[in-house]
C-alpha positions in Angstrom: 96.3 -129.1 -110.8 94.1 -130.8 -107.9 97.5 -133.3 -107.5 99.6 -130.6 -107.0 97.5 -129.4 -104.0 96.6 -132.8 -102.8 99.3 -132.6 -100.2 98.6 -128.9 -99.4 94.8 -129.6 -98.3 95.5 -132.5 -96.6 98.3 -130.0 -94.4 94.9 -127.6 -94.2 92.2 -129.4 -93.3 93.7 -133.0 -91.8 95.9 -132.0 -88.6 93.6 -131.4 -85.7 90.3 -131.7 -87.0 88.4 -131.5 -84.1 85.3 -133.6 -84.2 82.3 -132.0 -86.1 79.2 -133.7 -85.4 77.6 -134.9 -88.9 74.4 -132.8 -90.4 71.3 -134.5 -90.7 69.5 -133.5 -93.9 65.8 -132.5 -92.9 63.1 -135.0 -94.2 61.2 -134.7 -97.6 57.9 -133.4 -97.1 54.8 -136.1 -97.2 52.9 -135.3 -100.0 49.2 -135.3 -99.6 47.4 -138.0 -100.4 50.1 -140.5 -99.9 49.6 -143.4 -97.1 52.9 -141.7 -95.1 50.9 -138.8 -95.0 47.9 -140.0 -94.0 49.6 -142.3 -91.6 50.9 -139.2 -90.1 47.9 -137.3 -89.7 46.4 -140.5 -88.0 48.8 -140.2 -85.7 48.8 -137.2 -84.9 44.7 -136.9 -83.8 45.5 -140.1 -81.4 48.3 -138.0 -80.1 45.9 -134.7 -79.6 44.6 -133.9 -76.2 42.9 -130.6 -76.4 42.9 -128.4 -73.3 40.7 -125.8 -71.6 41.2 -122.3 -70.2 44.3 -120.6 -71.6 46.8 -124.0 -71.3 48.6 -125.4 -74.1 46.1 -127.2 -76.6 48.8 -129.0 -78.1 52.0 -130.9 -77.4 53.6 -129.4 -80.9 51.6 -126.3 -81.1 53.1 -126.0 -84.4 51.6 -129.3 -86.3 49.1 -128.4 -88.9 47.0 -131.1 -87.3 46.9 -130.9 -83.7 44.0 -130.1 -83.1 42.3 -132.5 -85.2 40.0 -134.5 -81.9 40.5 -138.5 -82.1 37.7 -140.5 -83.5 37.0 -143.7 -81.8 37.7 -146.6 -83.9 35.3 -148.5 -85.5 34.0 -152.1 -84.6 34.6 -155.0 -87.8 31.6 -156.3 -89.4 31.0 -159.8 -91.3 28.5 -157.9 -93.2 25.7 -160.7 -92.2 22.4 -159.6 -92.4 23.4 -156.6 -94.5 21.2 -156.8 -97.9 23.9 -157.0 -101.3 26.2 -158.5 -99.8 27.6 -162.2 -101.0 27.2 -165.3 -99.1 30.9 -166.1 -97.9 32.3 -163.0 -98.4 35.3 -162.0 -95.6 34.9 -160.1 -93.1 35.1 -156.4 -94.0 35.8 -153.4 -91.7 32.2 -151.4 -91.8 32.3 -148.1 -93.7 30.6 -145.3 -91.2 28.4 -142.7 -93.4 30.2 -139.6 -93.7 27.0 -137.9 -91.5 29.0 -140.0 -89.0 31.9 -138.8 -89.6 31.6 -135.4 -89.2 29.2 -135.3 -86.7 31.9 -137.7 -84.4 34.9 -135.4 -85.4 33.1 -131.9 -84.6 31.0 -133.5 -81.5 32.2 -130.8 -78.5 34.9 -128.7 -80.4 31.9 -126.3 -82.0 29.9 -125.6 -79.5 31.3 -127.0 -76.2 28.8 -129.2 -75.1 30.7 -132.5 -74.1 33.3 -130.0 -72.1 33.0 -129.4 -68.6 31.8 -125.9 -67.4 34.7 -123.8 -66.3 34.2 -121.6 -63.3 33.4 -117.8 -64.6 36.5 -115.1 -63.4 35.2 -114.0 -60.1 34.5 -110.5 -59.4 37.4 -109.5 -57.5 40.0 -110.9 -59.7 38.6 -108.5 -63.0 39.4 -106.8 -64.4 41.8 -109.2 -66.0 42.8 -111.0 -69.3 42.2 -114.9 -70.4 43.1 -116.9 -72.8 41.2 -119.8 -74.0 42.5 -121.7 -76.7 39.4 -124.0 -78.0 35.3 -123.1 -77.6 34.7 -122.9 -73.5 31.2 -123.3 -71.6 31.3 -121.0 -68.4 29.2 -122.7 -65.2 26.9 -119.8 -66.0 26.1 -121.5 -69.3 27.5 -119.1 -71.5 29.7 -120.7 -74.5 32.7 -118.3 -75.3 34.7 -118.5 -78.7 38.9 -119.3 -78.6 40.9 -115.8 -78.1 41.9 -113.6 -75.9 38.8 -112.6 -74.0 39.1 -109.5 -71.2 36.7 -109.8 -68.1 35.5 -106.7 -66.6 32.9 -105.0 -64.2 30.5 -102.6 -66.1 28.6 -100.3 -63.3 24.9 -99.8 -64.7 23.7 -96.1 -65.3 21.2 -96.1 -62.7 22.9 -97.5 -59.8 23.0 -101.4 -58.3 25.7 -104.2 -58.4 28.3 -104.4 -61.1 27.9 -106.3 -64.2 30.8 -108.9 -65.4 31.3 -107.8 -68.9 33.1 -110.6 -71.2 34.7 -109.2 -74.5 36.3 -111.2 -77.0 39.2 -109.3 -78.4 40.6 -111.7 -80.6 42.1 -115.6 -81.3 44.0 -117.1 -79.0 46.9 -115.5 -78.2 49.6 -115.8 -75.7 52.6 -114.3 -74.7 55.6 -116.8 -74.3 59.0 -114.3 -73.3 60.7 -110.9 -73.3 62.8 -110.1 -75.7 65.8 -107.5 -76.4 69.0 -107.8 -77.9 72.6 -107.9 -76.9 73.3 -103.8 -75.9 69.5 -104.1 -74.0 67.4 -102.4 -76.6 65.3 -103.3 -79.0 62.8 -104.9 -76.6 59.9 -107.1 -77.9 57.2 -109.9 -77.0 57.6 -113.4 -78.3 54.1 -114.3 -79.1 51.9 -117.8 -79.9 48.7 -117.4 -81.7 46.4 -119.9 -83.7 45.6 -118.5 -87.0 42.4 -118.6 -88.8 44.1 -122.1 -90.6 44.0 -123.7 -86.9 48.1 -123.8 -86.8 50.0 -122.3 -84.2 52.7 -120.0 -85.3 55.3 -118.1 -83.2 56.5 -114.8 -83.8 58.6 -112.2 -81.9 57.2 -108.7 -82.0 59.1 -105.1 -81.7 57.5 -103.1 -79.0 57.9 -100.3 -80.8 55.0 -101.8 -83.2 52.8 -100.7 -80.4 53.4 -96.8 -79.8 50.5 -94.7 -81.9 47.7 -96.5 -82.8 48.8 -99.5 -83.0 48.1 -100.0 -86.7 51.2 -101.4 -87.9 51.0 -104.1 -85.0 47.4 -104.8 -86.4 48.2 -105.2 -89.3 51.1 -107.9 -89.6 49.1 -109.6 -87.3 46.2 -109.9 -89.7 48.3 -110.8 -92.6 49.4 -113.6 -90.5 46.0 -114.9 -89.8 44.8 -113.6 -86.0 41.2 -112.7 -86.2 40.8 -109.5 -84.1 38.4 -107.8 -83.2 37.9 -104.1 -84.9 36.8 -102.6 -82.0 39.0 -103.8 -79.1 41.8 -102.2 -80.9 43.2 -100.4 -77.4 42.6 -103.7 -75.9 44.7 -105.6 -77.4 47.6 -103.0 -77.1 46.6 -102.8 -73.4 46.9 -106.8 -73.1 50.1 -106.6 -74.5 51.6 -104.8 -72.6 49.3 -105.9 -69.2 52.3 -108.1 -67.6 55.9 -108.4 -68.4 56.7 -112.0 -68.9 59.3 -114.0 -66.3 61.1 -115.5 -69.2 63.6 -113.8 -71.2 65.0 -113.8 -74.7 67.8 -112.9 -76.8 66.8 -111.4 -80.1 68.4 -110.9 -83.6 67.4 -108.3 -85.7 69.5 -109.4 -88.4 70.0 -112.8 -90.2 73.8 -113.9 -89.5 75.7 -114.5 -86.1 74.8 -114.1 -83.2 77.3 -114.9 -80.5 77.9 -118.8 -81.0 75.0 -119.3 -83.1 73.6 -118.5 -86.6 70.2 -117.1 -87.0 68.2 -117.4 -89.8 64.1 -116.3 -90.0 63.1 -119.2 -89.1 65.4 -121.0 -87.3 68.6 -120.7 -85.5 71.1 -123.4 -85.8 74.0 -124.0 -83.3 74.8 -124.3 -79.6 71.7 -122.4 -77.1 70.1 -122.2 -80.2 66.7 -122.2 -78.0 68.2 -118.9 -76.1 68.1 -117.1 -79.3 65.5 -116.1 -81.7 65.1 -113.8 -84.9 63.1 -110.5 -84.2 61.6 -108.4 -87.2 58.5 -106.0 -87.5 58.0 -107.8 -91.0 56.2 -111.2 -91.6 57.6 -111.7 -95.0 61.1 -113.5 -95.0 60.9 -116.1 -97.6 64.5 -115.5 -99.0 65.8 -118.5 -97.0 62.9 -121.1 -98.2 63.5 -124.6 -98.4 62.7 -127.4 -101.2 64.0 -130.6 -102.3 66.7 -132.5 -100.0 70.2 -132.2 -99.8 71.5 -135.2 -101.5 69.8 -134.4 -105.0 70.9 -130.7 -104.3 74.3 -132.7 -104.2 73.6 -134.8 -107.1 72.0 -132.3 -109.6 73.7 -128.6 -108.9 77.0 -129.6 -106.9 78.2 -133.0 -108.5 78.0 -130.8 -112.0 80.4 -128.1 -110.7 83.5 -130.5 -111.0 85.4 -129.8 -114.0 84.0 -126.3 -114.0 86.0 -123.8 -111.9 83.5 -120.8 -112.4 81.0 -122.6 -111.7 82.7 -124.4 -108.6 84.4 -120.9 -107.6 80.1 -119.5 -107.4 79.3 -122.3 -105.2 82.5 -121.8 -103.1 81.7 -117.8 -102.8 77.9 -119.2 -101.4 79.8 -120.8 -98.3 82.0 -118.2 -97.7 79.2 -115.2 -96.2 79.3 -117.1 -92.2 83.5 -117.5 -92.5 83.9 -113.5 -92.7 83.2 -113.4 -89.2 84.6 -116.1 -88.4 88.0 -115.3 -89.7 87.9 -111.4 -89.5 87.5 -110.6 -93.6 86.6 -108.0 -94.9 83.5 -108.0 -97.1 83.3 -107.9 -100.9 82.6 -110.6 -103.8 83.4 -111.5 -107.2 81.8 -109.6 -110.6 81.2 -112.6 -113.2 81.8 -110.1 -116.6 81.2 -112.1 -120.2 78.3 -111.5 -123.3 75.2 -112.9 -122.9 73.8 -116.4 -122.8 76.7 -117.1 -121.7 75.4 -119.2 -118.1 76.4 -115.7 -115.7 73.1 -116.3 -114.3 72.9 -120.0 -114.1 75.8 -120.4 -111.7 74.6 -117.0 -110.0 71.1 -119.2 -109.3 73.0 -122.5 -108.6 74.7 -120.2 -106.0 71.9 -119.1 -104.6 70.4 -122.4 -104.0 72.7 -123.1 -101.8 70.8 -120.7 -99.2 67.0 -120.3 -100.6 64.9 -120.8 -103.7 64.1 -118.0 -107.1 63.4 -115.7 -104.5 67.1 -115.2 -103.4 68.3 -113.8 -106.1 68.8 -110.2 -106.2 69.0 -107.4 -109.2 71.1 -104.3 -109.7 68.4 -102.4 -110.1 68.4 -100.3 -107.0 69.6 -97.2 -105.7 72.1 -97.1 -103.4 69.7 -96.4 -100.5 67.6 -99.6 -101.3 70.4 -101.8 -101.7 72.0 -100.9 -98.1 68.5 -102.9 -97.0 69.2 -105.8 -99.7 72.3 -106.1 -98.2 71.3 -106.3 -94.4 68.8 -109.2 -95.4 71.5 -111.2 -96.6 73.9 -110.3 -93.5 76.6 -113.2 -93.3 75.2 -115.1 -96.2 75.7 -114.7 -99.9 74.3 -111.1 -101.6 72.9 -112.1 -105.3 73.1 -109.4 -107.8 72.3 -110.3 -111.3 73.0 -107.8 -114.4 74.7 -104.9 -113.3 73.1 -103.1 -116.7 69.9 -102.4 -115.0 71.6 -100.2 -112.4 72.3 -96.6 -113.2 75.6 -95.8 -113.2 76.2 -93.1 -111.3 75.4 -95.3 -108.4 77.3 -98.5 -109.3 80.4 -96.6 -107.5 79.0 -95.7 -104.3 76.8 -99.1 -104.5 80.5 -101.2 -104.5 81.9 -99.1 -101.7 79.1 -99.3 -99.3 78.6 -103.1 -99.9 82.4 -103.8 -99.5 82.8 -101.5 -96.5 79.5 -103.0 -94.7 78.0 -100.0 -93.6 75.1 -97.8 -94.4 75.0 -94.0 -95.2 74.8 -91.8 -91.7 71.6 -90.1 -91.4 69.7 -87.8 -88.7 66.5 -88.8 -86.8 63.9 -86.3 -86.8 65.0 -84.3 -83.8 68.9 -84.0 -85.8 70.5 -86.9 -83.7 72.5 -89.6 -85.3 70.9 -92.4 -86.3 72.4 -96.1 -86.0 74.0 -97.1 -88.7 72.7 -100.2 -90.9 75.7 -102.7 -91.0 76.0 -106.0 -92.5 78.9 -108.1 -94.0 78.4 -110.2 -96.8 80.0 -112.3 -99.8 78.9 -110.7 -103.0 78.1 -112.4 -106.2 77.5 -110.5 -109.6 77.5 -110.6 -113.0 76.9 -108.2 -116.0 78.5 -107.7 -119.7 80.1 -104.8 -118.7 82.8 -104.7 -115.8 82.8 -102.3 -113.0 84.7 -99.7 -114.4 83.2 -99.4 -117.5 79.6 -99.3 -115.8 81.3 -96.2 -113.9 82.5 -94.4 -117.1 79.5 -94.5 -118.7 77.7 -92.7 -115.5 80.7 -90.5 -116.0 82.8 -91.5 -113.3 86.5 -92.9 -113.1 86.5 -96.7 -111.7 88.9 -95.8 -108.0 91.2 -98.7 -107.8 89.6 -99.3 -103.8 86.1 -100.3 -106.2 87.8 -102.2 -108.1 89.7 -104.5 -105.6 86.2 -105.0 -103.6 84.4 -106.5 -106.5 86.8 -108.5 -108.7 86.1 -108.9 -112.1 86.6 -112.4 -113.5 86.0 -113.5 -117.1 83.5 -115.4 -118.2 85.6 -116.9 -120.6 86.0 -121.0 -121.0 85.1 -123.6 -123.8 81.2 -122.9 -123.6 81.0 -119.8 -121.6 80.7 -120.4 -117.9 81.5 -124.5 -118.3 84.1 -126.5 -119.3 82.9 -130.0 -118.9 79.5 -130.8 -119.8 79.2 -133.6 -117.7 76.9 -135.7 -120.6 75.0 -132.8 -122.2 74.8 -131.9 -125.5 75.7 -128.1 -125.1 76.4 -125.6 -122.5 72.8 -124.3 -122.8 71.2 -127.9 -122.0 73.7 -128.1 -118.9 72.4 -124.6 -117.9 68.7 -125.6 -118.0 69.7 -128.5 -116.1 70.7 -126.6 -113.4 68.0 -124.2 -113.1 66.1 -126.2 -112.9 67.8 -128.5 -110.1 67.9 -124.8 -108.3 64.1 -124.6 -108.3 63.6 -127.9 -107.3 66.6 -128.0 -104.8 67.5 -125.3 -102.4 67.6 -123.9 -99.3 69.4 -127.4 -97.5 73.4 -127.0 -98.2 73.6 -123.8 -96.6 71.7 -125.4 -93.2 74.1 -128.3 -93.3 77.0 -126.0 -93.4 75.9 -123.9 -90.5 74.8 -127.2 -88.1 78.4 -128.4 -89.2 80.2 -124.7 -88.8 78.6 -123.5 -85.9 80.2 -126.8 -83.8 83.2 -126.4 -85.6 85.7 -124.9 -82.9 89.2 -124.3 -85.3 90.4 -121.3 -85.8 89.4 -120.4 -89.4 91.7 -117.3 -89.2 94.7 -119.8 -89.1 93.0 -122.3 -91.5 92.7 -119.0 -93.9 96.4 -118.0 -92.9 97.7 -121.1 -94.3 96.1 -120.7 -97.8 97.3 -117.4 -98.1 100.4 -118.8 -97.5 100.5 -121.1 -100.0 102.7 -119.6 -103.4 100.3 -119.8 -106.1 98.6 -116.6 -104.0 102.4 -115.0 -103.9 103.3 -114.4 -107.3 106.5 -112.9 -107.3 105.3 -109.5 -108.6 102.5 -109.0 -106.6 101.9 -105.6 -104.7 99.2 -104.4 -102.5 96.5 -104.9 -104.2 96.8 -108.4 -105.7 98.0 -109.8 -102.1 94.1 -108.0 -101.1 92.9 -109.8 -103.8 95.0 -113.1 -103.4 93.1 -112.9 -100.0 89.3 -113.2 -101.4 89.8 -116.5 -103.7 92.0 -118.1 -100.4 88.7 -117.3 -98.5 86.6 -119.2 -101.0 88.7 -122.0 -101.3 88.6 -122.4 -97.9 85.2 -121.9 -97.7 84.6 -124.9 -100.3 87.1 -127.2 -98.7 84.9 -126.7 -95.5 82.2 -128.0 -97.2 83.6 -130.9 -99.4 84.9 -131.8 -95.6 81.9 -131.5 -93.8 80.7 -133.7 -96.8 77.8 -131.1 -98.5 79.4 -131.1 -101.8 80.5 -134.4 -102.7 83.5 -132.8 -104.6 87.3 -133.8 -104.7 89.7 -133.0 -102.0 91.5 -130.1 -103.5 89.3 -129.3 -106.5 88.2 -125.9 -104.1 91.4 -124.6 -103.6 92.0 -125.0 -107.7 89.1 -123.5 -108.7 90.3 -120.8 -106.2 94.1 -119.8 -107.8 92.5 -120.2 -111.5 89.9 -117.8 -110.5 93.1 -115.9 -109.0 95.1 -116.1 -112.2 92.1 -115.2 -114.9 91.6 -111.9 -112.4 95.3 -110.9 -112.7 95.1 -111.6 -116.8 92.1 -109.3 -116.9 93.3 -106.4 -114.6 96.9 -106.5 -116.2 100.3 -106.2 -113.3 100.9 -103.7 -111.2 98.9 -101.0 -109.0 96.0 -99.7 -110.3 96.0 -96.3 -109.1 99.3 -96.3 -111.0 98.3 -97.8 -114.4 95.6 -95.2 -113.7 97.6 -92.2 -113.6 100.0 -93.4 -116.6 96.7 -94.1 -118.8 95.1 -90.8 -118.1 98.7 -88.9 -118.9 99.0 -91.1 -121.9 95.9 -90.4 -123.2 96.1 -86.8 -122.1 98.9 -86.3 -124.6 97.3 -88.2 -127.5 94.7 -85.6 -127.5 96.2 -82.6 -127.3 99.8 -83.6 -128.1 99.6 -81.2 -131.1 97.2 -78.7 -130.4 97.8 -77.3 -127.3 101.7 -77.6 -127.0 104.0 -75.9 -129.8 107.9 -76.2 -130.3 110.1 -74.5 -127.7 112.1 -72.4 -129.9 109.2 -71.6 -132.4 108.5 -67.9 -131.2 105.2 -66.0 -131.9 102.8 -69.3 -132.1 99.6 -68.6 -130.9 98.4 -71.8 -129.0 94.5 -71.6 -127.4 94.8 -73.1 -123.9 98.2 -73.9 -124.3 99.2 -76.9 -121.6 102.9 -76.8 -122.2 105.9 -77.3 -125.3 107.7 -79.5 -126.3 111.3 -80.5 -127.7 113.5 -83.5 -128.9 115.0 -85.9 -126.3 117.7 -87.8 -126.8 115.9 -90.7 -127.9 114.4 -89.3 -130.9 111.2 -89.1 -129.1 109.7 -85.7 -127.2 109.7 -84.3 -124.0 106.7 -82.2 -123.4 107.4 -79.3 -121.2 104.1 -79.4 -119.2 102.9 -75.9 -117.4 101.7 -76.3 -114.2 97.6 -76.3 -114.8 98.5 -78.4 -117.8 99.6 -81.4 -115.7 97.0 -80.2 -113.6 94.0 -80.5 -116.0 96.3 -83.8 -117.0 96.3 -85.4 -113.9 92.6 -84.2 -112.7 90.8 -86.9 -110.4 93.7 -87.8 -109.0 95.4 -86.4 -105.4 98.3 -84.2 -107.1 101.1 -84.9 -105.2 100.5 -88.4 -105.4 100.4 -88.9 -108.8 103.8 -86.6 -109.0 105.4 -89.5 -106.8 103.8 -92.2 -109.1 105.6 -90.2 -112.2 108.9 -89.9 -110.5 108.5 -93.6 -109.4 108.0 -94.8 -112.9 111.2 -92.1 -114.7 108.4 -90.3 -116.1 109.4 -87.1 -114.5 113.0 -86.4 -112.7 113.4 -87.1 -109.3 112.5 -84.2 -107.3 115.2 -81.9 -105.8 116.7 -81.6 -102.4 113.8 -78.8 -101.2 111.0 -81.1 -103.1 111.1 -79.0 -106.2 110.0 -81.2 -109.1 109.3 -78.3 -111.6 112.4 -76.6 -113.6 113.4 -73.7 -115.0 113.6 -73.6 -118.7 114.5 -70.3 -121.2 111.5 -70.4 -123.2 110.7 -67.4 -125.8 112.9 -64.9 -124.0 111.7 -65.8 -121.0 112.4 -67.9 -117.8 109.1 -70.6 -117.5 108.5 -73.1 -114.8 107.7 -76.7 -116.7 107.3 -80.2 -115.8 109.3 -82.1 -117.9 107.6 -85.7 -119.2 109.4 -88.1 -120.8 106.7 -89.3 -123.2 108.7 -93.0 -124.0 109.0 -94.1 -120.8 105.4 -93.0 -120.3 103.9 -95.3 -123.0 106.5 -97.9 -122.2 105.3 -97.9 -118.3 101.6 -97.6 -119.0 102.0 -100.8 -121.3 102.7 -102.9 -118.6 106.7 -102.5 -118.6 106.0 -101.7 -115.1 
């Protein structure tokens, strides 16, 4: 199929590409031990150049080693005169004792003694707040620790001069910017403070952390590694909030785009990237972690998608989360249904790696209410649910509208206002052996056909399982441990590449998704409303993998995106069957209403005297051999129940169950029943059974 697209892509994606700078993978990490990482940390002490007094100790305040103080180098030796040692030997570099060591790599960071005394804060300028960021000797001789100390004036109890009081309140600790967010709320500090592991590490905190006691604020801090001080708990909230800083900062509160640029926990990737920064009253965010590089992520997870559309369609759906923006689409995802062991969940992980490591991946199991917050973690990114078994089912249904829709359930504040709503927009991934609408009916709810069209159910159907081509294994479950474990090892470094690629990209991807739609393997000639809705979804992921076989991330074959895209189409439409689904809905439940009760509760129209318990109608030859059953009006009712009434009377006439309604709208007619004139629907039970087979 990829030739029959070849031309079509290359109409797509090679007329006015505008020019993309290339992504640079991020290095490997140096491994301790090795001479590159030695090498580095070497070089890194030379570079260090400890300060005094509340400036900047370090150039990077974020190396691990800066503040590691240099050690003078150490004068070669021939080793004469040195007892045990062998006439002629070279010259060899002397080894200093460790004693040596340590005593020339601690001398004056301890204790202060080879730094010059540092006037104390005069009198008239306390009280006031310092920062000193390594061990300080005052010119009064005192020695104070790094942190945030606050000099004051303490008035003794018996009269006479005051007393400067110096309190530690904890490490060092400085306030960088202001922060708030695009509407001007949300206001926060962007803090730098030295941990208790010696490594800087920025964070932007809410304001609102402060109000009360401050105990929440405490608390993150400490699990990030500030040492404060128990009692200077007021004192820190007081230095806090002491000065308002010059600089200013956007913040995002939620990963995804903001403006032009795409912010993720710890980093934001794109143009002003340094004007933007992620705000949370949370330390934990390791969803988006990072391992491997991106080449083997490229040789060991993406190179093994060719030749499996599933598994290539997955990967696509992990690109697509940042091009719902981008080209207004709605939000929603794909439902990966099959038995187990099947590799649902490898592709789901391979999909995740894309974006972060085990920790991605999400689980049904969740209430509604908890999974509006999975779903804002993942904003513009790819939402992970695995095994749609574990979630109760009277929940999968509102679950699958709320994620589709974007938005979170309106609730009150404490005094009755509004409170904002939670939104996000995301691609979702699922799986589970059941689809959605038979997870719905077992919580004892009717799949709606707007559920259905939001999370697509697609087979898992294909030589072994998930995977056609094995790509050298022996079986489908070796090529699935293969790639879990690839995921484990490699993850977190596509999805960067995309965004450093996407975020300079200036097309239009509205009009690049325009002319995929376009294209006539998502036109079928019978398709209505809902498969053009569908048709929409698998043109977004084809583009979205096109995008990255273009920006070069996959290393997959021009076209072999948009395939995976229209099989995935076609296997959807297979499994859903033609037609409306609010329609094949309302002809099943009729159907099935009349195989129930077809005999028991309707009798013969010129039968007279037969008792019939919660009679729903009669019933008399047509001219087909077959019946027509003369339904009363609360047995069409009762027939048609979960369904808008008047609708499904237009989906009947529509479809020559029922005759076409009269001139005033009448669709009911009179019949002489028993002596006696009776209101009936009249339902043509042959055309019914031929329509709700998929004549229609």
């Amino acid at each position: 199929m990829s030739d029959q697209f070849d031309t079509m892509t290359a109409d797509l994606f090679g007329a006015d590409v505008a020019a993309v700078p290339a992504s640079v993978p991020n290095p490997a990490p140096l491994l301790a031990g090795t001479g590159e990482r030695n090498a580095h940390e070497f070089n890194s002490s030379l570079k260090n150049d400890s300060g005094l007094g509340g400036a900047a100790a370090d150039a990077d305040p974020l190396h691990p080693f800066a503040d590691v103080p240099a050690v003078s180098a150490v004068p070669p030796s021939n080793g004469a005169g040195l007892s045990g040692t062998a006439h002629g030997t070279v010259d060899v570099t002397a080894v200093p004792a460790l004693a040596d060591l340590i005593e020339a790599a601690t001398a004056g960071a301890g204790d202060g003694t080879d730094h010059k005394a540092v006037p104390s804060v005069p009198e008239d300028e306390r009280p006031c707040f310092k920062v000193y960021d390594d061990f300080t000797v005052l010119d009064t001789g005192r020695k104070l620790r790094p942190g945030v100390w606050h000099h004051t004036l303490s008035a003794p109890k018996g009269g006479g001069d005051p007393v400067p009081v110096d309190t530690w309140v904890c490490g060092p600790l400085h306030i960088e910017a202001q922060t708030f967010d695009g509407t001007g709320n949300n206001f926060g500090r962007l803090l730098r403070f030295k941990n208790t592991a010696s490594r800087w590490r920025p964070w932007a905190m809410p304001m609102e952390l402060l109000k009360g006691d401050g105990s929440d604020l405490r608390g993150e801090l400490l699990a990030m590694g500030l040492e404060l001080d128990p009692s200077a708990r007021q004192t820190l909230t007081r230095y806090l909030q002491e000065r308002t800083p010059n600089k200013r900062i956007r913040c995002a509160l939620q990963v995804g785009w903001c403006g032009s640029v795409f912010v993720l926990p710890d980093a934001v990737i794109g143009p002003r990237a340094d004007d933007v920064i992620f705000q949370s009253g949370e330390r934990s965010h390791d969803e988006h972690g990072q391992a491997g590089t991106l080449e083997r992520w490229r040789d060991e997870i993406a190179a093994r998608a060719v030749g499996n559309p599933l598994f290539l369609l997955a990967l696509s759906a992990a690109f697509a989360g940042p091009l719902l923006k981008r080209t207004n689409t709605e939000g929603g995802g794909l439902h990966f249904v099959g038995i187990s062991s099947t590799g649902k969940t490898t592709i789901l992980e391979a999909a995740c790696s894309v974006w972060g490591g085990p920790g991605y991946r999400r689980s049904w199991r969740a209430t509604a209410n908890g999974m509006e917050g999975a779903a804002a973690l993942f904003n513009d990114c790819l939402l992970a649910l695995d095994e749609i078994s574990e979630c109760d089912p009277r929940e999968v249904g509102a679950i699958v509208y709320s994620l589709g829709n974007g938005r979170g359930k309106q609730r009150a504040s404490r005094t009755g206002a509004a409170r904002s709503v939670t939104r996000w927009a995301a691609f979702i991934v699922s799986t589970g052996e059941r689809t959605i609408g038979t997870t719905m009916m077992e919580g004892g709810h009717r799949a709606k056909a707007g559920q259905a069209v939001r999370l697509l159910d697609i087979p898992a159907v294909r030589r072994f399982g998930c995977f056609d081509e094995l790509h050298g294994f022996p079986s489908g479950t070796a090529l699935s441990d293969a790639i879990k474990r690839a995921a484990s090892q490699q993850h977190g470094r596509a999805g960067r590449a995309f965004l450093e690629r996407l975020t300079h990209d200036e097309r239009d991807m509205a009009e690049l998704l325009e002319r995929i739609k376009r294209l006539s393997p998502f036109n079928p000639p019978d398709a209505e409303g809902q498969d053009k809705r569908a048709a929409s979804r698998f043109a977004l992921l084809a583009l979205a993998g096109e995008l990255a076989t273009e920006y070069g991330i996959t290393g997959w074959p021009e076209g072999a995106a948009l395939d995976a895209a229209v099989i995935g189409f076609d296997a959807w439409r297979a499994m859903r069957g033609r037609g409306n689904d609010e329609r094949r809905q309302i002809l099943d439940r009729l159907a099935g209403f009349l195989e129930r009760h077809g005999d028991s509760r309707f009798s013969d129209w010129t039968a007279e005297g037969v008792m019939v318990r919660d009679r729903a109608g009669w019933w008399k030859p047509d001219d087909a051999g077959g019946r027509l059953y003369l339904f009363n009006s609360d047995g069409l009712r009762e027939a048609l129940k979960g369904f808008d009434y008047k609708q499904a009377l237009d989906v009947l006439e529509a479809c020559g169950v029922i005759s076409k309604a009269s001139a005033t709208g009448e669709r009911s007619k009179t019949e002489n029943i028993g002596g006696r004139k009776v209101r009936v629907y009249p339902v043509r039970s042959n055309a019914l059974h031929g329509v709700s087979n998929g004549a229609g």
